[in-house]
N, C-alpha and C positions, 0 to 999 in steps of 0.2 A: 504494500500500500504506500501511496506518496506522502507525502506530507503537504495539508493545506494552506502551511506558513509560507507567504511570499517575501517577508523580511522580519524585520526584528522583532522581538517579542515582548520587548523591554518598550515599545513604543511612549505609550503610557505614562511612565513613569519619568523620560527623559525628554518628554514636551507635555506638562500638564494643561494647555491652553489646546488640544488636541480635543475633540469630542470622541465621544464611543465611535459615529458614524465617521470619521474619519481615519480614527486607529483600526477597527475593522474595514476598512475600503482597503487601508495598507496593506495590513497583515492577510486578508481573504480573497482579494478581488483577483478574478473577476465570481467567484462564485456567488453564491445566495445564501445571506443570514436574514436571521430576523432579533431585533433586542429585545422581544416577548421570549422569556424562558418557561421552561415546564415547573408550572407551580409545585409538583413532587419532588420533583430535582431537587429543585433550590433548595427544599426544607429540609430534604434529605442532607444534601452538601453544606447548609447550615448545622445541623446538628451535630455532623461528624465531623466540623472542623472550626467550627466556634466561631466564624468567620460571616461578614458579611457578605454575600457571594453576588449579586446582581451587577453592582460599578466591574465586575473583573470580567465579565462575559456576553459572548454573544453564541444565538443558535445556531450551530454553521450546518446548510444541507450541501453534499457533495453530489455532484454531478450521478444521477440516478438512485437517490437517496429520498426518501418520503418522509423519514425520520426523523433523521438531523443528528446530531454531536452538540456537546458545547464549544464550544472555542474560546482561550482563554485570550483577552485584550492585555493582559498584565503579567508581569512575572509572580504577582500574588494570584492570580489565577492558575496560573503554569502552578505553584507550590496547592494549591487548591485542590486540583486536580491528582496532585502527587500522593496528598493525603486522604485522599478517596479511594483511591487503588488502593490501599493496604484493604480496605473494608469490603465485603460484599453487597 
């Protein structure tokens, strides 16, 4: 599988005057997100990481995907996502 990061991951954090829809146009384009997250996710990825999780993400669908992914706009997202893996 490839990877849907087109640059940096850090965007975010090393131009705060950036909006979500800009750091995701970066980091995903050209594909298709949406900033509506799945309100289970979130609670879920809240719970399990103490963490406020909406400012670090966007819902990325990959090119024949109905589903979607999160994709994380921050490296607090990136570490977000790190500590969700440990968990089922």
């Amino acid at each position: 599988m490839t990877s849907p990061f087109t640059g940096s991951v850090g965007a975010f954090e090393t131009d705060p005057e950036k909006t979500k829809g800009e750091i995701a146009s970066e980091l995903y384009a050209p594909g298709t997100y949406d900033f509506a997250l799945p309100n289970a996710w979130v609670k879920r990825a809240e719970q399990i990481t103490g963490e406020v999780v909406p400012p670090h993400f966007v819902w990325l669908y990959l090119p024949g995907d109905l589903i979607g992914v999160p994709a994380p706009l921050t490296t607090t997202g990136v570490h977000i996502l790190m500590k969700m893996a440990r968990y089922p």
